[in-house]
Structures are given as structure tokens and as C-alpha cells.
C-alpha positions as CSV (number, residue, x, y, z in Angstrom):
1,X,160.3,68.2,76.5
2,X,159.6,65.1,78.5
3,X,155.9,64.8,79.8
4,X,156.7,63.9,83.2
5,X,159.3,67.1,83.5
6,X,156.5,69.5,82.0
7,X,154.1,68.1,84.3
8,X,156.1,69.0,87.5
9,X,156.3,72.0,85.8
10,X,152.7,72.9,85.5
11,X,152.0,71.8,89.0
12,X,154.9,73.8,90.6
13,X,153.5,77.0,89.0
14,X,149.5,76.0,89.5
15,X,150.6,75.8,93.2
16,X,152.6,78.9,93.1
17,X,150.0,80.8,91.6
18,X,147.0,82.6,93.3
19,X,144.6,82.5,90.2
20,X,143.6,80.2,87.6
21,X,145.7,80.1,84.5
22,X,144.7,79.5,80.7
23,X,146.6,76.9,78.3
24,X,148.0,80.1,76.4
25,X,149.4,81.6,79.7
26,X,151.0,78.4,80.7
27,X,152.6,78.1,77.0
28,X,154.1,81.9,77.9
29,X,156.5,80.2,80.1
30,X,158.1,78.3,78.0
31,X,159.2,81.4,75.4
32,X,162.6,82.2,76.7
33,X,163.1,78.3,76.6
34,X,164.9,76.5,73.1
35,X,162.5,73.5,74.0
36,X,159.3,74.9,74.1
37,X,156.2,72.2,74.3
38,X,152.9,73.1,72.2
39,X,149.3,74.0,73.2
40,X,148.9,70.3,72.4
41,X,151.8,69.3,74.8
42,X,150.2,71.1,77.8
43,X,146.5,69.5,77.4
44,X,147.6,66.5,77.1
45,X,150.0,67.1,80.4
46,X,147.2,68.8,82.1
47,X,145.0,65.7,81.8
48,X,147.2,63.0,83.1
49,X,147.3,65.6,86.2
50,X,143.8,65.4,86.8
51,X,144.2,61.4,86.2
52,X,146.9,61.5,89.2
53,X,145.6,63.4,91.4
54,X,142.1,61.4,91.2
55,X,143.6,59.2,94.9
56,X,144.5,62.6,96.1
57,X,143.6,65.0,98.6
58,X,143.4,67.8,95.9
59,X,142.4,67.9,92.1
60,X,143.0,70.2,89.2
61,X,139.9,71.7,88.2
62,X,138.7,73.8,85.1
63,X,136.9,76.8,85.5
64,X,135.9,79.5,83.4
65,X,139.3,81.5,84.0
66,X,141.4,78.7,83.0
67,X,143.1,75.8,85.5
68,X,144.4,75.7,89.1
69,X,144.4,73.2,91.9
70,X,142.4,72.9,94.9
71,X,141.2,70.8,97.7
72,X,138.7,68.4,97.0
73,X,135.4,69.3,98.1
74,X,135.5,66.2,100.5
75,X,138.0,67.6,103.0
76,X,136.5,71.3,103.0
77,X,135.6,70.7,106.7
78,X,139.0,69.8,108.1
79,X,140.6,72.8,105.8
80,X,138.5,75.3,106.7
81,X,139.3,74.6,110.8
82,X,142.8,76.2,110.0
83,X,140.8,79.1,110.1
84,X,138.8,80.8,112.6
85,X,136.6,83.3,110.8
86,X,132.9,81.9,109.9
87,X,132.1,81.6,106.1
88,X,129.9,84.7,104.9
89,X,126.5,83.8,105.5
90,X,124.1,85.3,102.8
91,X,120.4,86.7,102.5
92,X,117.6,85.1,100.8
93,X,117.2,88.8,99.0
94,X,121.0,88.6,97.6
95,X,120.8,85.1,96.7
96,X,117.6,85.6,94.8
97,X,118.6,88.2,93.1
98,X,122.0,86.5,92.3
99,X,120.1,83.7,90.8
100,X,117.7,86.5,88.8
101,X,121.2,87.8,87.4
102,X,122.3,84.8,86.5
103,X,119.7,82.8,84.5
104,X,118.6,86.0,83.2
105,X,121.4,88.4,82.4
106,X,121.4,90.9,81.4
107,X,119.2,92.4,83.3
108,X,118.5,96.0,84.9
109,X,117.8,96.3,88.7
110,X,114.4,97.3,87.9
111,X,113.4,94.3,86.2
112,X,114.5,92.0,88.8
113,X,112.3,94.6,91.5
114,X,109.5,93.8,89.2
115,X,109.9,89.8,88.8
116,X,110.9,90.1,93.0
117,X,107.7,92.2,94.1
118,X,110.2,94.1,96.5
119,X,113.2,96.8,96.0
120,X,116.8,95.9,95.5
121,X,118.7,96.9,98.3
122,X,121.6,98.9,97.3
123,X,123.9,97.3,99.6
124,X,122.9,93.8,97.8
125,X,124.0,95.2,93.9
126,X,127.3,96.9,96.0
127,X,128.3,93.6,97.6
128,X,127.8,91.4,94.6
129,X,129.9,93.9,92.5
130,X,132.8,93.9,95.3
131,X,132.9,90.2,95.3
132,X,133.1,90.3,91.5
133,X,130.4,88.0,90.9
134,X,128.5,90.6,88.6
135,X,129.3,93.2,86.6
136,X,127.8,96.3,84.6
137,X,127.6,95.3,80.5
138,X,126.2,98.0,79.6
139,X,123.4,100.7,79.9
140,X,119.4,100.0,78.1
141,X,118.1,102.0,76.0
142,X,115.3,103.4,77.7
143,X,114.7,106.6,79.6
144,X,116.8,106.7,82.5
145,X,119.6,104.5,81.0
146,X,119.8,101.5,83.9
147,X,122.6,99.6,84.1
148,X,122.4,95.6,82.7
149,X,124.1,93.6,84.8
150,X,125.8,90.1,84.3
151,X,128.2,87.4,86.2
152,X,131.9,87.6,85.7
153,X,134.5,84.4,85.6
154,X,135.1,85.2,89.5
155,X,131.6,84.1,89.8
156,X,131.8,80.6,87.7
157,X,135.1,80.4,89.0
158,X,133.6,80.3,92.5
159,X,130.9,77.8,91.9
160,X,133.4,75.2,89.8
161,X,132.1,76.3,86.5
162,X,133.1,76.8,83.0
163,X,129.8,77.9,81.9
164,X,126.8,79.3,81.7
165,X,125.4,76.1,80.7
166,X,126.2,74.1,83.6
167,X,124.1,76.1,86.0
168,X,121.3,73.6,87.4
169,X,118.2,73.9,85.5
170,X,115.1,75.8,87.6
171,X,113.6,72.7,87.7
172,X,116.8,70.8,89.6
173,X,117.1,73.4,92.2
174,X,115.3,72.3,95.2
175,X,117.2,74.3,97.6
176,X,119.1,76.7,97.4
177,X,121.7,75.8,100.5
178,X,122.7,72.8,98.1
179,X,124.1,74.7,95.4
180,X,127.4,75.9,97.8
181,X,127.8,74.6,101.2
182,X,129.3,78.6,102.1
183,X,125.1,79.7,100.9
184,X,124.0,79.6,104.7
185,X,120.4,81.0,105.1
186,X,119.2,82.9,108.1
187,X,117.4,79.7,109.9
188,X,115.8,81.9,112.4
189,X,113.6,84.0,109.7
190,X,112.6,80.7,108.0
191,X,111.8,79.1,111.4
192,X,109.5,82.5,112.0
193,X,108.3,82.1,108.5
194,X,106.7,79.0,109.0
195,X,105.8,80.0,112.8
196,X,103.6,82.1,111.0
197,X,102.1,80.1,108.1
198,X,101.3,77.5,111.5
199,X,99.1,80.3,113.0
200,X,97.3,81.0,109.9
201,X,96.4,77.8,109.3
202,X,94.8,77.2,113.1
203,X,93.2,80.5,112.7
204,X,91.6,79.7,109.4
205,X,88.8,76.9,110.6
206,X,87.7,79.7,113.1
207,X,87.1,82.1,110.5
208,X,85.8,79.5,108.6
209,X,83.2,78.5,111.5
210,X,82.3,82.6,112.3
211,X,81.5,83.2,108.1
212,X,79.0,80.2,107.9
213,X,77.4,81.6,111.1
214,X,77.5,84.9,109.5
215,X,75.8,83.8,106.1
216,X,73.2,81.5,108.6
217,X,72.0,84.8,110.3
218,X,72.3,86.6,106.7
219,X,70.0,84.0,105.4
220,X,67.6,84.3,108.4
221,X,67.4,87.5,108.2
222,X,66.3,87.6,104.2
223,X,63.7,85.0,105.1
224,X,62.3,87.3,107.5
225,X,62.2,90.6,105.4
226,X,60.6,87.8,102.9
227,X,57.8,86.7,105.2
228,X,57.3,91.0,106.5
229,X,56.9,92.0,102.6
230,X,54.3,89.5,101.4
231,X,52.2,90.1,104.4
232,X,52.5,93.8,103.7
233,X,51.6,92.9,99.7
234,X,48.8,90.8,101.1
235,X,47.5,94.0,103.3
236,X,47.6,96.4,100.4
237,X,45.6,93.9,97.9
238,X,42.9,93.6,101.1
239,X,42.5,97.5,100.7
240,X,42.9,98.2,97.3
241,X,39.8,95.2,96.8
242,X,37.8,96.9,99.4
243,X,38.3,100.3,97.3
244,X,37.2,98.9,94.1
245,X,34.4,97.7,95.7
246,X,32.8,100.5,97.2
247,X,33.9,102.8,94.4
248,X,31.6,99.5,92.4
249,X,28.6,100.1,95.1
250,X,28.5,104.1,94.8
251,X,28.4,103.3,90.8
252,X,25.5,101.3,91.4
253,X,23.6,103.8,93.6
254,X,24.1,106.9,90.9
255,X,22.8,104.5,88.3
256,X,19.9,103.9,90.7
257,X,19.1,106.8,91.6
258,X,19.1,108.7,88.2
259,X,16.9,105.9,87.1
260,X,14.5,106.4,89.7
261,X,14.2,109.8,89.4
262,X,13.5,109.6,85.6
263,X,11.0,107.4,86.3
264,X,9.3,110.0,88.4
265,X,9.8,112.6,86.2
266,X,7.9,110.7,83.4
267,X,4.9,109.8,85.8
268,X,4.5,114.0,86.9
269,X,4.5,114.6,83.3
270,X,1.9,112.6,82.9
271,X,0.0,113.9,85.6
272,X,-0.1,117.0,83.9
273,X,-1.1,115.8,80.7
274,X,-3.9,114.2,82.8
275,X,-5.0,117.4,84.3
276,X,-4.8,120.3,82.0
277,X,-8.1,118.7,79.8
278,X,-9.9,118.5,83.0
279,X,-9.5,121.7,84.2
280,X,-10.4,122.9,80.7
281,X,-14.0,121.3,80.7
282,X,-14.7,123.0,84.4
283,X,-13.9,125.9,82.9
């Protein structure tokens, strides 16, 4: 078959269709045909498309479901005015835990509770599963049996991709409205956000100011039960000197006095010894 006839061929079905299709779906049509082009054939077809269409408004792209064409990325804004219904707008919690599911699949709803701090909505898992952008792969084996949950080709299909690999590293991702111009956050809670993280901020040289104040009168206050307990320690040496001291003096007057009075008790005895001869000669 000619190249140029099967490439008005492939583009007369990709336009037909409403889904991508693989090389081994295209080379189905051809089976009821005597001339019937290889797998070969249709690459090599496919990529002088995508060479042609290159000045055109629309492209043929690759995703992870197979081919299909579409409009450029460029002249999404003038498409999208043929119709009047806003894009879907998204919530930070469903694109976070998209992105949980995504660079780390698979993965149970607990785990991404635990890495998020906060419960999964079960409206978020039910919308992601309805737009086939994830899907159950199986059940751990753990008590309880969660489901693990994993993208799907409608979601690389949706972002342009083939693969896993050509997700943007964590490192690349800045924000997250780049990713997909139809990722709109709410701009209101963001605005309150940092609202909030304003009033903080004033709010934190005040607090500042009140807990040096605090530890100043803190301070004062220790110096002052300081200065109250030495006195008091200086008071209760005073006495306990003044205690000693007398006990010192009273020790000093026994001793004097028992010395005294065995000094007298020696002189009457000798008095008597004196006196008993005496008495004998009158007698």
C-alpha cells in the first residue's frame, strides 16, 4: 500500500474515533484487505503525521493507550469558548492525594491519611475512581484487607503521558496549577491562608515583647526571695551563736562553782581536824 493512501487512512479513522488506538488495533483494519501494510508500515506512516501536522493547528500525540489527534495545547483557549460549561476546578485535598497515588502507588487509603496528617474524604477516592484516573490493584495483606490503589491509562492519557516515568520529578514541581491548566485551586482559601500566616507574624513581636517582660519580673522576683533567704540565714546564725554562747557561760559557772565549793569543803575539813585535839586536851 502507498504511504500517502495509508496515511489518509490512519487520519480518517484517528478523527473518527473517540479514543486512542494502538499500532495493533490500527493493523486490524487492514485484515479483510489483500494489501495489508505491516506493523512496520503504520509507524513509519504514523511519524510522518506527526512531521505534517507540526504547522498545524492539531498534532498526533502518543499516550499510554495508543495514538489519537488533538488540538494543540496553544489554541486550548479559543476551543474551549465553543463551550459554555467551566473546566472542573479541583481541591488541594484531591490533588494531593492524586499526586500521593501516583508517585507512590500502590498505596492504601490509610497510608496516604498517615503521610497527609488528615482523613481521605470518601467523596475524593469516589471521584478519582469515576474519572478513571485510579483504580483498585489489589487488597494488602494486613488485617482489614485495604484496597491498593493505582493510576489507569485514562489518567496518563489525560496528562499527555506514556508513562510513569515522565511524571515531573518532586523536585521540578513548583506548583501544582502548572502541571494542567484545568488544575484550578480554590484562590480564596489560599488568599485566607496567608491572611492568616500575616496575622501571626504581626502578633509574634508582641508575644515576643510580653515573654521578656515576663522572664524580667521572673528574674526580679528570684533576686528578691534571694536577698529574703540570706537575711533570714543571717538571723538564724545570730541566734544559734548567741545559744552556744550562753550554753558556753553556764558551762563555766558549774565548773566554778563545784570548784569553789570543793575548796570549802577541804578548808571545814580541816577545821575539824584543827579542833578535835583541842578539845581533847580541855578535857
Amino acid at each position: 500500500m502507498e504511504i500517502k493512501k495509508l496515511k489518509n487512512i490512519l487520519e480518517a479513522v484517528l478523527l473518527a474515533t473517540e479514543r486512542s488506538l494502538t499500532v495493533v488495533q490500527l493493523e486490524s483494519l487492514f485484515e479483510l484487505d489483500e494489501e495489508r501494510p505491516t506493523r512496520d508500515e503504520i509507524r513509519k506512516a504514523l511519524h510522518e503525521m506527526a512531521d505534517d501536522y507540526a504547522s498545524r493547528g492539531f498534532e498526533l500525540k502518543q499516550v499510554a493507550s495508543g495514538f489519537r489527534l488533538q488540538v494543540k495545547q496553544e489554541f486550548s483557549t479559543w476551543v474551549g469558548r465553543l463551550w459554555e460549561e467551566k473546566p472542573a476546578r479541583y481541591t488541594r485535598a484531591l490533588l494531593e492525594t492524586m499526586a500521593l497515588i501516583a508517585y507512590r502507588q500502590p498505596i492504601t487509603r490509610g497510608e496516604i491519611e498517615e503521610v497527609r496528617g488528615v482523613s481521605v474524604s470518601s467523596n475524593i477516592i469516589k471521584t478519582l475512581l469515576e474519572r478513571d484516573w485510579i483504580k483498585v490493584l489489589g487488597h494488602k495483606d494486613v488485617p482489614g484487607k485495604p484496597a491498593l490503589y493505582g493510576t489507569t491509562k485514562g489518567f496518563l492519557d489525560y496528562f499527555n503521558l506514556q508513562k510513569l516515568d515522565q511524571l515531573p520529578t518532586l523536585a521540578e514541581i513548583k506548583d501544582l496549577d502548572s502541571i494542567h491548566p484545568e488544575l484550578e485551586l480554590d484562590e480564596d482559601a489560599a488568599k485566607d491562608s496567608e491572611d492568616a500566616e500575616i496575622d501571626d507574624g504581626e502578633q509574634g513581636p508582641q508575644d515576643d515583647g510580653n515573654e521578656v517582660q515576663s522572664s524580667a519580673d521572673i528574674s526580679e522576683d528570684q533576686q528578691s526571695d534571694s536577698e529574703i533567704t540570706d537575711d533570714e540565714a543571717t538571723e538564724t546564725e545570730a541566734i544559734e551563736a548567741e545559744a552556744i554562747e550562753a550554753e558556753v557561760q553556764e558551762e563555766t559557772a558549774e565548773e566554778m562553782t563545784d570548784e569553789v565549793a570543793e575548796v570549802m569543803t577541804e578548808e571545814t575539813a580541816e577545821e575539824s581536824d584543827s579542833d578535835t585535839p583541842r578539845s581533847a586536851f580541855n578535857v
